[in-house]
C-alpha positions as CSV (number, residue, x, y, z in Angstrom):
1,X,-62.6,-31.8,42.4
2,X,-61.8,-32.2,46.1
3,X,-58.3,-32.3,46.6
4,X,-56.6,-33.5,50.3
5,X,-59.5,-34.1,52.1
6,X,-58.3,-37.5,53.2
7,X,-61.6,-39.0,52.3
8,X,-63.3,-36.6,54.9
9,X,-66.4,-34.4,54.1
10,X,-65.6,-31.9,57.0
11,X,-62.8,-30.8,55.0
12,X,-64.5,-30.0,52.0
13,X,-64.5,-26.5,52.6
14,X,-60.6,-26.2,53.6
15,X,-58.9,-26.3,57.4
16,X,-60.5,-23.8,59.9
17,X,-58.6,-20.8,60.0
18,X,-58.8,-19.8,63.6
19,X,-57.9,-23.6,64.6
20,X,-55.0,-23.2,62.5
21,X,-53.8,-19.9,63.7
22,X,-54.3,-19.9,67.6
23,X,-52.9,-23.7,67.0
24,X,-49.3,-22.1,64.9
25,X,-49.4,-19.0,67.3
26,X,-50.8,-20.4,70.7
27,X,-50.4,-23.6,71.7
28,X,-46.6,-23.9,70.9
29,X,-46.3,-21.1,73.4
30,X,-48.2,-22.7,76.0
31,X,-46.4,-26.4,75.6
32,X,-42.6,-24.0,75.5
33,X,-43.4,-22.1,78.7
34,X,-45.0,-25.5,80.6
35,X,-41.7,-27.4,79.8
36,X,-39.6,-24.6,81.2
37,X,-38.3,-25.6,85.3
38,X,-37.7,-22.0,86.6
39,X,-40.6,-19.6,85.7
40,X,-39.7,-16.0,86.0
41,X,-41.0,-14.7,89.7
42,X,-43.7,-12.2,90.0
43,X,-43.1,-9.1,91.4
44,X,-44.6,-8.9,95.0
45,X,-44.6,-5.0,95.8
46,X,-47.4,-3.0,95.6
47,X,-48.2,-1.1,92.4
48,X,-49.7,2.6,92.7
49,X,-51.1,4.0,89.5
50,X,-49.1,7.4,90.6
51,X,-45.3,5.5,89.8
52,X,-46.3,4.9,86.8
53,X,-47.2,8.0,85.3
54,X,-44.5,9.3,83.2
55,X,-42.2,12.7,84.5
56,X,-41.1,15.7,82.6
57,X,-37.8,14.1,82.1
58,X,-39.6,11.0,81.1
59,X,-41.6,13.4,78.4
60,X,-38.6,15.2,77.1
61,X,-36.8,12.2,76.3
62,X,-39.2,10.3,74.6
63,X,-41.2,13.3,72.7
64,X,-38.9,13.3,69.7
65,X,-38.4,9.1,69.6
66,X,-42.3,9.0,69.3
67,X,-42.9,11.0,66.6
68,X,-40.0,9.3,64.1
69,X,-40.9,5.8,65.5
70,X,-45.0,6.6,64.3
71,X,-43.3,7.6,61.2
72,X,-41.4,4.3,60.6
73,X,-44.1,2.4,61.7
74,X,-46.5,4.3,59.5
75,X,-44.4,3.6,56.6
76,X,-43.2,0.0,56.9
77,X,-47.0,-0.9,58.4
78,X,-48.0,0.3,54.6
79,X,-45.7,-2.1,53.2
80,X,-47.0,-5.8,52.5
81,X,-45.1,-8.4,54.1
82,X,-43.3,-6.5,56.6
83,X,-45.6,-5.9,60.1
84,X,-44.8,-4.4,63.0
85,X,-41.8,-6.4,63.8
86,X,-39.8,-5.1,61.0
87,X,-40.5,-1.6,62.1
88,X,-40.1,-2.4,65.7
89,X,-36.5,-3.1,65.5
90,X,-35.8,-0.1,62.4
91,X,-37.2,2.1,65.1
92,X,-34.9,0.7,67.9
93,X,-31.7,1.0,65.4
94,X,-32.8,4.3,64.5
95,X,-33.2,5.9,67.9
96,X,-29.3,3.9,69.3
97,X,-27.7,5.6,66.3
98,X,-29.0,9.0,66.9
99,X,-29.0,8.8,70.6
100,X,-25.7,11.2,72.1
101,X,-25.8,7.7,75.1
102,X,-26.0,4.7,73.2
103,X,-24.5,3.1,76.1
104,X,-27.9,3.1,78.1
105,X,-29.8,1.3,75.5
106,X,-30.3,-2.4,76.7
107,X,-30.4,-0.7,80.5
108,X,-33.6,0.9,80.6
109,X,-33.4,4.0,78.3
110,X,-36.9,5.5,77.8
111,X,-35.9,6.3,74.0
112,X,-35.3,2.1,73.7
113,X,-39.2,1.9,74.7
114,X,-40.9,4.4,73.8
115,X,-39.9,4.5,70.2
116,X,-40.2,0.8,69.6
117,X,-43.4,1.2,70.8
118,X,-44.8,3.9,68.7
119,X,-43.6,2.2,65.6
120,X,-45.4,-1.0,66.5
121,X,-48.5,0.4,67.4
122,X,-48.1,2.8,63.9
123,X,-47.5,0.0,61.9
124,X,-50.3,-2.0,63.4
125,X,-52.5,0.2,61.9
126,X,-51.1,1.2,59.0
127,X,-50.8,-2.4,58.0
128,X,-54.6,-2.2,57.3
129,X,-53.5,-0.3,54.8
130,X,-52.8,-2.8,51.9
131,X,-54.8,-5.5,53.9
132,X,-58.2,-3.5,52.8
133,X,-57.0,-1.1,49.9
134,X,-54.7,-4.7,47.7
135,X,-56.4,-7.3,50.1
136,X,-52.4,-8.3,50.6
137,X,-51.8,-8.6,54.7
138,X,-49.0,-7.4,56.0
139,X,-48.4,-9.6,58.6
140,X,-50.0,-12.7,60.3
141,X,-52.7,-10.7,62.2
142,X,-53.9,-8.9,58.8
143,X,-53.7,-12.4,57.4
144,X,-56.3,-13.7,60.3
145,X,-58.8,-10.6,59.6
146,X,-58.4,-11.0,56.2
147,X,-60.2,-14.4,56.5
148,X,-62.4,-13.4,58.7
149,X,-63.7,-10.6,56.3
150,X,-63.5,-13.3,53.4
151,X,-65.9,-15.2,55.7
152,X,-68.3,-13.0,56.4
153,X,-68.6,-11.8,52.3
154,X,-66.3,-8.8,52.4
155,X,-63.6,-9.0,49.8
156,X,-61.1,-6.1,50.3
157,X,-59.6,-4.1,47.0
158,X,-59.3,-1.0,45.4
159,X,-63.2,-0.3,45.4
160,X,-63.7,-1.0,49.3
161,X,-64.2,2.2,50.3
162,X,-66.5,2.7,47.8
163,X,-68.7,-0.7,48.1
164,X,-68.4,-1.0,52.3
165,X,-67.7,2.7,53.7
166,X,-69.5,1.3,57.1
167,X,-66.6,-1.2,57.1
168,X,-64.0,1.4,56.9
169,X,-64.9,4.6,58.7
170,X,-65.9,2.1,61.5
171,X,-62.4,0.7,61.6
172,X,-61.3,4.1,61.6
173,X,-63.5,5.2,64.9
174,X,-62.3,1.5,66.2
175,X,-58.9,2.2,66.5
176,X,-59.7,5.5,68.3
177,X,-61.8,4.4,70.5
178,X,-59.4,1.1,71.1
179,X,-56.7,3.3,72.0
180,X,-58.6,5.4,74.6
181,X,-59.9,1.8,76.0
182,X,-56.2,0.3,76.4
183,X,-55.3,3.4,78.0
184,X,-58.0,3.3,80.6
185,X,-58.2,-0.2,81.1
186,X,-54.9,-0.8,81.4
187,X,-53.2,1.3,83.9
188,X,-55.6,1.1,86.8
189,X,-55.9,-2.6,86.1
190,X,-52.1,-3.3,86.0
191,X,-52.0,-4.4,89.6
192,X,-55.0,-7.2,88.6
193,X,-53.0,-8.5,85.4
194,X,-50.1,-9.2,87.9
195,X,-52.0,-11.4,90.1
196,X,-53.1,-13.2,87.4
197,X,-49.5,-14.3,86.9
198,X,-49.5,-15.7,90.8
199,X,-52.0,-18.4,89.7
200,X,-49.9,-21.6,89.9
201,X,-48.6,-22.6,86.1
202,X,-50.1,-26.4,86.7
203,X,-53.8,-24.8,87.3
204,X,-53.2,-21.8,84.8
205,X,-52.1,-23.7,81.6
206,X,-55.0,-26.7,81.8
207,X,-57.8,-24.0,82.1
208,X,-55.7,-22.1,78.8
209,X,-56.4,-25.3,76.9
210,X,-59.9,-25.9,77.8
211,X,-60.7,-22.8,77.2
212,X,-59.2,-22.2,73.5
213,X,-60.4,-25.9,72.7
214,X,-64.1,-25.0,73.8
215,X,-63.5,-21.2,71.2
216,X,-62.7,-23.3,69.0
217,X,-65.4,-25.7,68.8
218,X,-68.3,-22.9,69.1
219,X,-66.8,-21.5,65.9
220,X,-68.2,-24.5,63.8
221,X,-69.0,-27.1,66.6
222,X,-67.3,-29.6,64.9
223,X,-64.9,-32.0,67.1
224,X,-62.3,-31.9,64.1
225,X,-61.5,-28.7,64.7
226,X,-60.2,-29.7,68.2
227,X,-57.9,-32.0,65.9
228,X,-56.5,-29.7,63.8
229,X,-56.1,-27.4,66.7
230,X,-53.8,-29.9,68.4
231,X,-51.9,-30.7,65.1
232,X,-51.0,-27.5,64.1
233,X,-50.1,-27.3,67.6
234,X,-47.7,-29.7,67.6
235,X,-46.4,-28.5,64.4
236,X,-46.0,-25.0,65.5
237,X,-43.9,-26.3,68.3
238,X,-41.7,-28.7,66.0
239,X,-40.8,-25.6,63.5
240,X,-40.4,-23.2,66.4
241,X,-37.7,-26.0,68.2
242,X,-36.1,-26.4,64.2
243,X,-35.9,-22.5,64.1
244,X,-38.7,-22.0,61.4
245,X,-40.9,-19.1,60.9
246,X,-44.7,-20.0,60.9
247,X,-45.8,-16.4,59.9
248,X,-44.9,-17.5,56.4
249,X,-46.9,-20.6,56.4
250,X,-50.2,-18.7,57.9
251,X,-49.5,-16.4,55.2
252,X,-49.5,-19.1,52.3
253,X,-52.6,-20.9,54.0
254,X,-54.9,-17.5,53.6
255,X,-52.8,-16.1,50.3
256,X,-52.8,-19.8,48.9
257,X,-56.5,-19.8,47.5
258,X,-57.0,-16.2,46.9
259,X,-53.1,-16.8,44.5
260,X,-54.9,-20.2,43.0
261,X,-57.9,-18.4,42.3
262,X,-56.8,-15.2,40.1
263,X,-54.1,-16.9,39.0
264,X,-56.8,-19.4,37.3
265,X,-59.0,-16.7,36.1
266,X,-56.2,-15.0,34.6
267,X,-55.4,-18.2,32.6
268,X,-58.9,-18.1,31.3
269,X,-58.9,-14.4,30.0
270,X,-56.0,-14.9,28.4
271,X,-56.4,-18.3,27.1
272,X,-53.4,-19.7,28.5
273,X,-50.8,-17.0,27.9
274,X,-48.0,-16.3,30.2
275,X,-47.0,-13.2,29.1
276,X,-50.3,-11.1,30.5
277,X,-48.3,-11.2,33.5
278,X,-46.1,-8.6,31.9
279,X,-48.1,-7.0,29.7
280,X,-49.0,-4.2,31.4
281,X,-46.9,-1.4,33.3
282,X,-48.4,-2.0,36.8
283,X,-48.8,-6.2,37.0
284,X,-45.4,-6.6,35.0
285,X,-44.0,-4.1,37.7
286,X,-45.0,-6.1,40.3
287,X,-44.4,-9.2,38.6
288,X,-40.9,-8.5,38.2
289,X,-40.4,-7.6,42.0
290,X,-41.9,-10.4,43.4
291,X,-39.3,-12.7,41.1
292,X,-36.5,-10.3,41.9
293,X,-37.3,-10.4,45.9
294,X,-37.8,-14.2,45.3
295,X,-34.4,-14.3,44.0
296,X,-32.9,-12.1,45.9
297,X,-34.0,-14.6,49.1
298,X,-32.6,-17.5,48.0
299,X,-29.6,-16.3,46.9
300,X,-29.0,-14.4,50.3
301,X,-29.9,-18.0,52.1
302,X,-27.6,-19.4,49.8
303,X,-24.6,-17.0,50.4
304,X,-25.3,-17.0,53.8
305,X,-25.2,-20.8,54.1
306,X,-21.6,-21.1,52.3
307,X,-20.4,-18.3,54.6
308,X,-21.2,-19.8,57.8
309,X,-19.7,-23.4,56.3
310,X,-16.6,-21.4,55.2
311,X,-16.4,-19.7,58.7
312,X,-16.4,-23.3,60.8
313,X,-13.7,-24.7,58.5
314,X,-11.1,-23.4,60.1
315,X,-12.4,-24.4,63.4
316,X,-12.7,-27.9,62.5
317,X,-9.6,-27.9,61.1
């Protein structure tokens, strides 16, 4: 049966994803940085390609903070659920505490970037991982490709090697080949992506908004998907203003189906029964974990929420 369709066909087959992602992600951005009265000012020097390039100093420094922040990244890209954000700040911890200047980190310490940096761009990749191998996305960008690849008739799991090794081994070559295009494209083109930021806010925003509203409607070219654009737009910014994460709800809206789904079929094989959940070593594993972490959240929001209250007591008082 159709369910919350509001009496409308078009949403028969669900919200568009991309409307609803660039409309969480993108527009609340766009609407933030419009309202703001003193834009940050461009930089007006010139910019050689040459000042850039990084010294021996520079390499020495940050040779070591690479290679453990593309091992954290690695390893927390792998996990599902935690992105590069996660490993970006592990990373950033990591290299302060074992730093013999911790002092110059928040002044423009190479080890601050550099290390950061490698973990996000390690866990970016790596977070294809369980995206392709579980078909669980590790953070909102997995979550987007994952629908895309749901969309086109390519559903990841353990045998997608296997069934699609054109899929795979061409991702692999992809993100070789993307890092050897960021690399030349953007150093020499630095000075261009600048001047781009000297175009007037009031001209630059408008043309933003046309532009994603005409992307969006060549997906399906369907004017409702301007609409739902615009209102998850709007929602994005109320959540971000009320301090609330919209990765999680992205999440739900791709996970929600694919949960409803197995979780029906499961029902069927076991007629109804509960308990196949923990039947077996690996689902009642994960089972288990997924309650604990569950309860483990809301108790830490919980405790968290009576500490804070207990802390302004005294203030009040």
């Amino acid at each position: 049966m159709a369910r919350f369709t509001f009496g409308q066909t078009v949403f028969y087959d669900g919200l568009p994803l991309v409307a609803v992602a660039i409309g969480l992600f993108g527009l609340p951005e766009i609407i933030s940085n419009a309202g703001q009265r003193d834009m940050p000012k461009v930089h007006q020097g010139k910019i050689r390609l040459r000042d850039m390039m990084p010294t021996r100093k520079d390499w020495r420094r940050s040779g070591m903070p690479m290679v453990r922040g593309s091992g954290i990244g690695g390893f927390f890209g792998a996990l599902p659920g935690t992105g590069g954000l996660v490993a970006t700040f592990v990373s950033y911890a990591v290299e302060r505490r074992v730093s013999k200047h911790p002092e110059e980190f928040g002044n423009g310490a190479i080890e601050g970037v550099a290390a950061p940096e490698a973990a996000n761009n390690a866990a970016v990749q790596s977070a294809f991982i369980p995206t392709l191998s579980l078909g669980i996305p590790g953070d909102p960008v997995m979550a987007i490709m994952l629908g895309v690849m749901m969309i086109h008739g390519i559903v990841p799991g353990p045998d997608a090697i296997q069934s699609r090794p054109d899929l795979f081994w061409g991702l692999v070559v992809s993100f070789v080949i993307g890092n050897i295009m960021l690399l030349i494209l953007n150093l020499p083109l630095i000075g261009m992506w600048i001047r781009l930021l000297k175009i007037p806010y009031n001209l630059l925003f408008p043309v933003i908004v046309s532009l994603t509203c005409i992307g969006i409607y060549s997906v399906n070219y369907q004017v409702v998907d301007i609409f739902v654009l615009l209102a998850f737009g709007f929602l994005g910014v109320g959540m971000k203003a009320l301090n609330f994460e919209v990765a999680p709800l992205l999440l739900g809206f791709v996970l929600g189906p694919l949960i409803e789904v197995y979780f029906r079929r499961a029902q069927a094989v076991s007629a109804g029964d509960l308990g196949t959940f923990f039947e077996r070593p690996i689902s009642g594993t994960i089972t288990v974990i997924t309650l604990a972490l569950l309860a483990w959240a809301i108790g830490s929001a919980l405790w968290n929420g009576r500490a804070a209250r207990r802390a302004r007591r005294p203030q009040d008082a």
